[in-house]
C-alpha positions as CSV (number, residue, x, y, z in Angstrom):
1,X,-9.9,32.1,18.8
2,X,-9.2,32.9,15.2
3,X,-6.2,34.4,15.4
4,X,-4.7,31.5,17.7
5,X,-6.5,29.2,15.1
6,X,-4.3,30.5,12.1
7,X,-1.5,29.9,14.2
8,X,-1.9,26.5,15.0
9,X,-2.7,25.7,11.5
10,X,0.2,26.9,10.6
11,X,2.6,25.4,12.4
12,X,1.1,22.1,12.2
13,X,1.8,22.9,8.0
14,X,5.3,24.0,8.5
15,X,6.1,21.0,11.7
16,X,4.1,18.1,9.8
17,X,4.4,19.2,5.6
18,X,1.1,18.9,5.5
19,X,-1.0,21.4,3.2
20,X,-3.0,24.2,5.0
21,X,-6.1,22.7,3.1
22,X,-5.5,19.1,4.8
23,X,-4.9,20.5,8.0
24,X,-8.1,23.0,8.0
25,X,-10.3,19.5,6.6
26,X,-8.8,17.7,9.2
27,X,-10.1,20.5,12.0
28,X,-13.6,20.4,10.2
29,X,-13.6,16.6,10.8
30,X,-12.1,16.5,14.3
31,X,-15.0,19.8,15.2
32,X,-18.1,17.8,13.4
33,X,-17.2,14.6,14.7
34,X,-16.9,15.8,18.8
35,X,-20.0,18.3,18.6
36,X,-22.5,17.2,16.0
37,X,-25.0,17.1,19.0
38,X,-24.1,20.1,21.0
39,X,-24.3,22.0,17.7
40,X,-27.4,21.0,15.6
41,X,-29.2,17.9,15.5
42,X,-29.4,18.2,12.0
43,X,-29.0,14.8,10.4
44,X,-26.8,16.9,7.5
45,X,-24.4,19.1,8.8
46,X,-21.3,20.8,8.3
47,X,-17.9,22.5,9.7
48,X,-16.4,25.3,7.5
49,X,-13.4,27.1,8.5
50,X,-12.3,30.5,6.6
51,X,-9.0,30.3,5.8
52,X,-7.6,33.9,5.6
53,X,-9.6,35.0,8.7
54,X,-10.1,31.4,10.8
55,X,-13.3,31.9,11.6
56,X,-15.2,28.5,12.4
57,X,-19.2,28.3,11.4
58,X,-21.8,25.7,11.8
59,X,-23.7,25.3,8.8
60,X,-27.0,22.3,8.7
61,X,-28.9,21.6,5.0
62,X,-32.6,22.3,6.0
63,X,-35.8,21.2,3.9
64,X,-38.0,24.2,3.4
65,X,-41.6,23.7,4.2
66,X,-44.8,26.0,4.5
67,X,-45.7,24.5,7.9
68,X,-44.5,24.0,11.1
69,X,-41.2,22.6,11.1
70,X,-41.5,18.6,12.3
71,X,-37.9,18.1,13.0
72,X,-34.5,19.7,13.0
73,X,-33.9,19.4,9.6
74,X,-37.0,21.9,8.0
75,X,-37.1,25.0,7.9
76,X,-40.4,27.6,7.6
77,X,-40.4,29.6,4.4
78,X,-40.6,32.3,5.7
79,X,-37.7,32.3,7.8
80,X,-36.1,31.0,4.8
81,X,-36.8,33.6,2.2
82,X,-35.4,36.5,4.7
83,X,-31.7,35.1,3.6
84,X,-32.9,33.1,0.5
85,X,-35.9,35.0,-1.3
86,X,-36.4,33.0,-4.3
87,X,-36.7,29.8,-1.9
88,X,-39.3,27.7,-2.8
89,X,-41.5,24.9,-0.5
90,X,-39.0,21.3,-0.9
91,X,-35.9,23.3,-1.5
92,X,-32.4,22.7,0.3
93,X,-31.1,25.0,1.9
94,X,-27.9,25.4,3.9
95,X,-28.4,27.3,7.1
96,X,-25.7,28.4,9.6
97,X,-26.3,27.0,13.0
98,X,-23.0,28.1,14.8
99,X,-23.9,28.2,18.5
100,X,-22.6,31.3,21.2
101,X,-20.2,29.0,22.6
102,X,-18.6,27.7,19.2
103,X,-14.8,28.7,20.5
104,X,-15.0,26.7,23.8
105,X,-16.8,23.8,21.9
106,X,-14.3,23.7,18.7
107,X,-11.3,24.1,21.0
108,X,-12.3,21.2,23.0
109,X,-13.1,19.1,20.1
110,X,-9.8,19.7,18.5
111,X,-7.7,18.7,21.5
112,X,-9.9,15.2,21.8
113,X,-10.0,14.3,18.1
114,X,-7.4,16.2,16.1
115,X,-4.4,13.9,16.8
116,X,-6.5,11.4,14.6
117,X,-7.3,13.6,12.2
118,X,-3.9,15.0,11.5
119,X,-2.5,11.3,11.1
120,X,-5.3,11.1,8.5
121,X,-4.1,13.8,6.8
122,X,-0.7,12.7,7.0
123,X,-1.6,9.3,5.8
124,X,-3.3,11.5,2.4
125,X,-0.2,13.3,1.8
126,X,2.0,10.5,1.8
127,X,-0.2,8.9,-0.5
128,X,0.3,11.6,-2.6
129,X,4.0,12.4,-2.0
130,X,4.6,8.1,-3.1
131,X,2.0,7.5,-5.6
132,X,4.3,8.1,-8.4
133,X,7.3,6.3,-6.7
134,X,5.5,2.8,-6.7
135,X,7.7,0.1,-8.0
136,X,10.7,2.2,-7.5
137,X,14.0,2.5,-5.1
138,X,13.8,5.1,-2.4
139,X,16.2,5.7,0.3
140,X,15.9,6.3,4.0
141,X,17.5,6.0,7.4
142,X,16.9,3.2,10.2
143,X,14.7,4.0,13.0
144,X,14.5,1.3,14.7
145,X,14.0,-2.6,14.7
146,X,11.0,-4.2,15.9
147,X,10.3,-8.3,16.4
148,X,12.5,-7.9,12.9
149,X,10.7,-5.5,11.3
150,X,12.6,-2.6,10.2
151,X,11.6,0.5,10.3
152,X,12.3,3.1,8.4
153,X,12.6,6.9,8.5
154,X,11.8,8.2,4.5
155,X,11.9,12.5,5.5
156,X,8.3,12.5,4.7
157,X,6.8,9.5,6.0
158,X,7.3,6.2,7.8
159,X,8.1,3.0,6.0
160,X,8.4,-0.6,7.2
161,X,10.5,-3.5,5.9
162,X,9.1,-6.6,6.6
163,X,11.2,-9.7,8.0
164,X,10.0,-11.6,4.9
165,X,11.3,-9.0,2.5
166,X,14.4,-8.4,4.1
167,X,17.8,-10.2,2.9
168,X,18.9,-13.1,5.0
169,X,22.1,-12.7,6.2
170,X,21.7,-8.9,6.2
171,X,21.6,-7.1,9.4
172,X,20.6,-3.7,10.8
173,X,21.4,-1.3,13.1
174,X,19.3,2.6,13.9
175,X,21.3,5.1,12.1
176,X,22.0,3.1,8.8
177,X,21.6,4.3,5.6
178,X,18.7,1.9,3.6
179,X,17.3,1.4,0.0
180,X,14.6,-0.5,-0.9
181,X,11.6,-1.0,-3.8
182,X,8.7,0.5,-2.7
183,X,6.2,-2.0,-3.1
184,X,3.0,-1.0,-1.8
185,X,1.4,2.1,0.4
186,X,-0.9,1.4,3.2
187,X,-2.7,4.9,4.1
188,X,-5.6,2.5,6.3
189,X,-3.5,0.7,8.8
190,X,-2.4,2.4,11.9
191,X,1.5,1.3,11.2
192,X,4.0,2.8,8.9
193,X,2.2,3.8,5.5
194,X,5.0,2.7,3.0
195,X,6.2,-0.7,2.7
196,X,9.1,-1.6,1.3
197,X,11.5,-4.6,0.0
198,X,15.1,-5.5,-0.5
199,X,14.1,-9.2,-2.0
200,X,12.1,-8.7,-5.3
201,X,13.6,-9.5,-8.3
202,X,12.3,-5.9,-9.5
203,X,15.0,-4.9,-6.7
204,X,17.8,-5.8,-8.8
205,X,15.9,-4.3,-12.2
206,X,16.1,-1.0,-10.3
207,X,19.3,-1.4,-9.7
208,X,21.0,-1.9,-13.1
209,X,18.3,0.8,-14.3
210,X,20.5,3.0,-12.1
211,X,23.6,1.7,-12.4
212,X,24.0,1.1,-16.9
213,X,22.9,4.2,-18.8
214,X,22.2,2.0,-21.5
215,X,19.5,0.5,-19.6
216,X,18.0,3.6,-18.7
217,X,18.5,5.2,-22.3
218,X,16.5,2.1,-24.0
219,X,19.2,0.6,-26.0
220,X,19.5,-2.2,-23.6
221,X,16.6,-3.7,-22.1
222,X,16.2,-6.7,-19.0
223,X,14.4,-9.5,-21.0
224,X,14.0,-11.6,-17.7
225,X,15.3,-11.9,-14.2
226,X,15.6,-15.1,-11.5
227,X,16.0,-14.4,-8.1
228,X,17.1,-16.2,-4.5
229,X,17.8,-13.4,-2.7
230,X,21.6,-13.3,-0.9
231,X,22.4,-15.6,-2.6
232,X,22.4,-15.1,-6.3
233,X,20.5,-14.1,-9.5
234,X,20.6,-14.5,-13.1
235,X,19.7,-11.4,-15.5
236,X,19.0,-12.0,-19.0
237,X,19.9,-8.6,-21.3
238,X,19.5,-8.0,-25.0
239,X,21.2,-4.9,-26.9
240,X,18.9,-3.1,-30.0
241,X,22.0,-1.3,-31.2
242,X,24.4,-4.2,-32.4
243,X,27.6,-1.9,-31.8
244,X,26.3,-2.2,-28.1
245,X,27.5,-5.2,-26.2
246,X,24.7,-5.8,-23.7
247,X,26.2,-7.7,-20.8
248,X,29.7,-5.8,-21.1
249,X,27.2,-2.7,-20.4
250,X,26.1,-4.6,-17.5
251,X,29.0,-5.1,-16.2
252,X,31.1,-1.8,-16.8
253,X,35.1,-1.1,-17.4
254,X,36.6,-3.7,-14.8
255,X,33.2,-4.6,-13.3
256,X,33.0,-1.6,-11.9
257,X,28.9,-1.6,-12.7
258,X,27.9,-4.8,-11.4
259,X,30.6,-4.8,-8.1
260,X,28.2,-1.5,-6.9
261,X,25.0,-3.7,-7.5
262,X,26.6,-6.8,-5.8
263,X,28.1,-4.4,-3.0
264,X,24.2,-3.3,-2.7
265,X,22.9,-6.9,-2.5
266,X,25.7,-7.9,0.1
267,X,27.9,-9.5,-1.9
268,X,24.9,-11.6,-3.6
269,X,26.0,-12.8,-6.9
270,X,24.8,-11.9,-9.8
271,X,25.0,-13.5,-13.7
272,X,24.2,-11.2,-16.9
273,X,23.7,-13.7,-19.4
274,X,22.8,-13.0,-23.4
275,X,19.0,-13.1,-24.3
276,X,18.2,-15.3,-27.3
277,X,15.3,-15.7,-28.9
278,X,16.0,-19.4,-30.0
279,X,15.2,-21.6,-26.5
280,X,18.2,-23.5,-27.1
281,X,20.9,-21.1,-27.7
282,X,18.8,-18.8,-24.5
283,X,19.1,-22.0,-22.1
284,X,22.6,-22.6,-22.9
285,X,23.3,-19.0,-21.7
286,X,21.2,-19.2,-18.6
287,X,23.7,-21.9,-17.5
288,X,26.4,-20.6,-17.8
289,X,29.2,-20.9,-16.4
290,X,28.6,-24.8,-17.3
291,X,29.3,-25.2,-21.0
292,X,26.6,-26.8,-23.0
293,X,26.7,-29.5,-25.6
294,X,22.9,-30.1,-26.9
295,X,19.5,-29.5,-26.0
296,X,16.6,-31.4,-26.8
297,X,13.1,-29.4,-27.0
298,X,9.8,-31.0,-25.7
299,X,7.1,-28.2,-26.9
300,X,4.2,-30.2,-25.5
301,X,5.8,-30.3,-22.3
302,X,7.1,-27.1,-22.1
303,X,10.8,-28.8,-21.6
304,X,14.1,-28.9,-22.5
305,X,16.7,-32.0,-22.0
306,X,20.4,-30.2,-21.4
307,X,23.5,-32.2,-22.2
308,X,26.3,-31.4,-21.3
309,X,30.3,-33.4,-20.5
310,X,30.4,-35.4,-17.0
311,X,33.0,-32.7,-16.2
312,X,30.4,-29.7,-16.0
313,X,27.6,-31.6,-14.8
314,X,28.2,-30.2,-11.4
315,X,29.3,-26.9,-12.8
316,X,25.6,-26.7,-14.2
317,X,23.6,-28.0,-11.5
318,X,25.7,-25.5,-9.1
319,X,25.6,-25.9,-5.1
320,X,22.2,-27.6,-3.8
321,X,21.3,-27.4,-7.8
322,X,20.9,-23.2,-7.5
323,X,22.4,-23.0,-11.1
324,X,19.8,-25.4,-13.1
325,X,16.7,-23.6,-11.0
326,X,17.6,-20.5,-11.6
327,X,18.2,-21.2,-15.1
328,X,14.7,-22.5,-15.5
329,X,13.2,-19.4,-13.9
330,X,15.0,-17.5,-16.0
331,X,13.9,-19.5,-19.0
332,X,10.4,-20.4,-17.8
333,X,10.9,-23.8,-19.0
334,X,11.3,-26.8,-17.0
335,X,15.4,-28.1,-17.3
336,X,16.8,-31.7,-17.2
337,X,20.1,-31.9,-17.1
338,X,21.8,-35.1,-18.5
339,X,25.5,-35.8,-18.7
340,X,26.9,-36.9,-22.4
341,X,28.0,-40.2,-21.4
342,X,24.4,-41.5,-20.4
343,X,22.7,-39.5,-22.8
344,X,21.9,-42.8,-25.4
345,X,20.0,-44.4,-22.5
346,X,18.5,-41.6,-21.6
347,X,14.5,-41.8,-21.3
348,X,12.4,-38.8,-22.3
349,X,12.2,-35.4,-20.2
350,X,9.1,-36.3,-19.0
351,X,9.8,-40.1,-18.2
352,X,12.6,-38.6,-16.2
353,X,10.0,-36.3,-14.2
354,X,7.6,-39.2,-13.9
355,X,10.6,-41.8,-12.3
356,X,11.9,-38.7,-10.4
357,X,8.6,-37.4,-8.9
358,X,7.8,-41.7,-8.5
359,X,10.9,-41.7,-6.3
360,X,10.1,-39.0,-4.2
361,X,6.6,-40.1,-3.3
362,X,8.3,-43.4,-2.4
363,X,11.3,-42.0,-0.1
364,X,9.0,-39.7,1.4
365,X,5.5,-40.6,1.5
366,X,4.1,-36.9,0.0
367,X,1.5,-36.6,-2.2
368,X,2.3,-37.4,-6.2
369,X,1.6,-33.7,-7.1
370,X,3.5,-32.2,-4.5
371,X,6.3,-34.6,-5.8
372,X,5.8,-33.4,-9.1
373,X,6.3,-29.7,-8.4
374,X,9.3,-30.4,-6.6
375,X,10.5,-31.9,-9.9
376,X,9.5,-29.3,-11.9
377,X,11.3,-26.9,-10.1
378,X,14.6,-28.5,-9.8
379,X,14.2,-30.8,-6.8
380,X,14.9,-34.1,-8.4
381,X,16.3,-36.1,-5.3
382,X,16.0,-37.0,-1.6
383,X,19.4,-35.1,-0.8
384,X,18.8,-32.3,-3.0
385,X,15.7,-31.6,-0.9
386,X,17.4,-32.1,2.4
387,X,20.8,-29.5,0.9
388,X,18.2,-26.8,-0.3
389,X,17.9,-23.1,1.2
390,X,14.5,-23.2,3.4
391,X,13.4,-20.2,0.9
392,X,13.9,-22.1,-2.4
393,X,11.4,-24.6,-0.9
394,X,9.1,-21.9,0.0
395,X,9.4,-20.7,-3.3
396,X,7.5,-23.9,-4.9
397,X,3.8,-23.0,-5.3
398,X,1.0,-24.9,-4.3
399,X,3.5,-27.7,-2.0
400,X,2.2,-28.8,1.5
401,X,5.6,-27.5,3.5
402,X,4.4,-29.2,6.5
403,X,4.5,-32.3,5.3
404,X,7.4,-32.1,3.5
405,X,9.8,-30.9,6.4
406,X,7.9,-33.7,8.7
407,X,8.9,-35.8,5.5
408,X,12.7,-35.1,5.5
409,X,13.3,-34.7,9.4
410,X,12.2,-38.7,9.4
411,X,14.6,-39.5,7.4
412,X,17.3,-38.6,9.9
């Protein structure tokens, strides 16, 4: 039994990359757990296998007493002291128990309960293997898809990306090659112990950490990021070397360093923008292309009032108003935009907010706080709601959805 022990132990280690140690603990457990009560009744006992030699022993932790033993797990002190002589009466001892028939017993329990153990111990050495990798890109081959789940073969373990962190308009097929930010690792669940996304905005930080040295050297450095994933980003960059151009980093001799991170994101589109630590001058950059003419700052409010020429009104908004959003995520201020020729009648930013979230409630009979989210992130009209991406609504925290899609489908 010991020598066909060793082997199985060993090619479990060599078939599975599991350690010897994890393999022999997961034996132990799979032994204990099918033959506590054949072995010893013993309410404290314990599986030990020898590594170099295999051998498998039954060991119990006894209470030494000077009487008659009342249960299983005492012991006479005399018995005691002929293996333990400086025992004394309310010691604890540990006392091999390893029955005649151990083989036949531990043979049996390993075919019943090692299959569970072994994915245990699987599950351990992933956790291992990916601790360290947590927030970062690793890179795999697809499995298979299931109900739109992908899953995903990593060498050394099994990962799963969700529908919900998978890009849109991508699609997948077994056999493809697959990167993704490893987001979180799951050793309790009886699925794929690494999940993974292609959606995070830390996605795209991974990327140009990969892609511009000067990222990964420290001279330039991501300030912020805004995200709507296949569809396009905005990436704010700031340079501690002034001979360094920061976004011409970004974006390489001829593009060539942002076309491989767009290539990556299927074609999603991707703006490297200037940091600035004035708001104004830092807002005016996070809308680009649309060229700016003023911007008036409302501290309380955490707001800023944008103006710019009727002719790059549109240009600023951008299709279903993706620029300005994405320019206040960016920013983390709220943004209204107001072209120069009604800029003198122009009410404050948050009168604006008010009559817009006021119009809202009115059109679509939602709550006044689930109007005024809507405002606040960029959703100033009826038709802007109806024109938006079903993810940038999903995006708005705190919003009755419900509601608001039974809202806009009786409009129609």
């Amino acid at each position: 039994m010991s020598n066909e022990l060793l082997t199985v132990i060993e090619y479990l280690s060599q078939s599975r990359s599991i350690s010897r140690e994890n393999i022999i603990r997961a034996l132990e457990n799979a032994i204990l757990s099918a033959s506590r009560k054949s072995i010893h009744p013993a309410s404290e006992l314990k599986i030990k296998i020898d590594p170099p030699t295999g051998r498998i022993q039954a060991w119990a932790v006894l209470e030494v007493v000077d009487h008659i033993p009342e249960n299983s797990d005492q012991i006479v002190i005399g018995r005691a002291q002929e293996r333990y002589p400086d025992v004394k009466v309310g010691d604890r001892i540990e006392w091999e128990v390893t029955p005649s028939n151990f083989g036949r017993i531990a043979a049996q329990a390993a075919r019943q309960n090692l299959t569970q153990q072994l994915r245990r111990a699987e599950k351990e050495n992933v956790q291992e293997e990916f601790a360290g990798r947590l927030g970062q890109i690793i890179y795999g081959t697809v499995k298979k898809i299931e109900t739109g789940n992908v899953l995903i073969d990593f060498q050394k373990a099994e990962g799963i990306l969700p529908l919900r962190e998978q890009i849109r308009e991508e699609k997948y097929a077994p056999g493809d090659r697959i990167n993704a930010l490893l987001i979180k690792i799951d050793v309790n669940s009886s699925g794929p112990a690494l999940v993974v996304s292609r959606t995070v905005p830390e996605f795209v930080t991974r990327l140009f950490e990969r892609e511009v040295s000067e990222i990964h050297d420290g001279v330039v450095t991501i300030k912020g990021i805004a995200r709507e994933p296949g569809k396009r980003s905005k990436i704010a960059v700031a340079s501690s070397d002034p001979r360094v151009d920061p976004v011409g980093a970004c974006v390489g001799v001829r593009g060539t360093r942002v076309k491989r991170i767009t290539d990556e994101l299927g074609a999603e589109r991707v703006d490297i923008v200037p940091f600035d630590e004035d708001i104004a001058v830092y807002v005016s950059n996070a809308l680009q292309p649309a060229q700016v003419q003023s911007v008036k700052i409302d501290e309380e409010n955490h707001a800023l009032l944008v103006i710019v020429n009727e002719d790059q009104s549109k240009v600023a908004f951008g299709r279903k108003a993706q620029n300005v959003r994405l320019a206040g995520k960016l920013v983390g201020w709220t943004i209204k935009l107001c072209d120069e020729t009604s800029k003198e009648r122009a009410p404050s930013i948050e009168e604006q907010m008010k009559i817009a979230a006021g119009k809202l409630v009115e059109a679509l009979n939602i709550s006044a706080d689930d109007a005024a989210r809507l405002v606040a992130s960029g959703f100033v009209t009826v038709d802007g709601l109806k024109a938006a991406d079903p993810e940038a609504l999903e995006a708005v925290e705190e919003i009755d959805l419900n509601a608001l899609r039974n809202a806009l489908e009786n409009l129609d």
